[in-house]
C-alpha positions as CSV (number, residue, x, y, z in Angstrom):
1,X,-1.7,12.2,25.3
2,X,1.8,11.2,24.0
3,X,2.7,12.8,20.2
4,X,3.8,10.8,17.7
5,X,5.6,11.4,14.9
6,X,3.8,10.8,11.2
7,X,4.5,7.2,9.8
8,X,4.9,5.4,7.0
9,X,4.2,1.7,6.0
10,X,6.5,-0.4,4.2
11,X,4.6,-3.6,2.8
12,X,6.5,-7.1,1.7
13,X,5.4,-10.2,0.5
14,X,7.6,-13.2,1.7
15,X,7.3,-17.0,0.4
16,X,8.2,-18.7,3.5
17,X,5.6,-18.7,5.0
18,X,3.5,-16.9,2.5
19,X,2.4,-13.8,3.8
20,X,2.2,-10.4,3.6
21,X,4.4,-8.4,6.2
22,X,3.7,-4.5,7.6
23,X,6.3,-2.3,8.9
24,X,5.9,1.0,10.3
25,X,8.8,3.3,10.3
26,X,8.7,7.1,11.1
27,X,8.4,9.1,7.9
28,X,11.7,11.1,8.2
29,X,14.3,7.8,9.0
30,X,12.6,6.6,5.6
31,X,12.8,9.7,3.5
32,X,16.2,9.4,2.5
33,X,15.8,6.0,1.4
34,X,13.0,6.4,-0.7
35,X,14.4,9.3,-3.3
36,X,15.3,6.5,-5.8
37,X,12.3,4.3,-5.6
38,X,9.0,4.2,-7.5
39,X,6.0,6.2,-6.7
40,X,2.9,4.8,-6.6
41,X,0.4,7.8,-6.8
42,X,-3.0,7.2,-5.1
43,X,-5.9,9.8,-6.2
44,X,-8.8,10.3,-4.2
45,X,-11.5,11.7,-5.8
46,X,-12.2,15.1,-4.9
47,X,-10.8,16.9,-1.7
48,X,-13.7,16.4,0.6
49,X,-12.5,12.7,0.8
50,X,-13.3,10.3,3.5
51,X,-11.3,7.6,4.4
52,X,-14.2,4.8,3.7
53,X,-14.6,1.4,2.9
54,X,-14.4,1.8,-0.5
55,X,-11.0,3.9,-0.4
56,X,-9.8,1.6,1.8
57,X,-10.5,-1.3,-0.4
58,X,-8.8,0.6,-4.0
59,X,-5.7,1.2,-1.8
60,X,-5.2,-2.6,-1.2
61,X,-6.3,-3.3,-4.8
62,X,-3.5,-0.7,-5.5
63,X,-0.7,-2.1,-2.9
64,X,-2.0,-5.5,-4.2
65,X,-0.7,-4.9,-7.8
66,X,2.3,-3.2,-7.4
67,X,3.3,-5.9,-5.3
68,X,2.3,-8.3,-7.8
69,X,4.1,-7.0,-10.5
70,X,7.5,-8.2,-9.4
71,X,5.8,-11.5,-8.0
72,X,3.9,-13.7,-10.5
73,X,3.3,-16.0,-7.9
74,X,1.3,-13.1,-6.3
75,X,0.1,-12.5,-9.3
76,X,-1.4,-15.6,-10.2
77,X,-3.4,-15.5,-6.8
78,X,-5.1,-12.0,-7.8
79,X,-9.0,-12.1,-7.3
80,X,-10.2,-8.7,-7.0
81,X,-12.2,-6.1,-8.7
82,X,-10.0,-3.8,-10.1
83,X,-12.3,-0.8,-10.6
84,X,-14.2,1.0,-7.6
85,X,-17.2,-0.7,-6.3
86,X,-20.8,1.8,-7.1
């Protein structure tokens, strides 16, 4: 089986056409770029964690926003609940 090195995703919202766009890059040739830039922290709940629906669904809430904070045409098109599903 080949190895791979650990990734990261880089997420972008274009206008023409609208859509959202995701690029994987490995982890390290993105490290240096990132040391100026926002964190977004993302808590899970406790450390027996799975990655579930649910978790899946908060992340996107959570890309979702951040995203739509320098885009109020994103913004404006927001329809989801913002809090975790019981």
């Amino acid at each position: 089986m080949l190895k791979r090195p650990p990734y990261s995703m880089v997420v972008t919202y274009v206008e023409n056409p609208q859509q959202l766009i995701m690029q994987v890059v490995e982890s390290a040739r993105v490290t240096p770029l990132l040391v100026e830039c926002m964190e977004v922290p993302f808590f899970v709940d406790d450390e027996e964690f799975e990655f579930d629906d649910e978790l899946a669904r908060q992340l996107g809430v959570a890309m979702l926003n951040v995203i739509a904070e320098g885009r109020p045409e994103v913004k404006k098109r927001l329809n989801v609940t913002q809090h975790p599903i019981d």
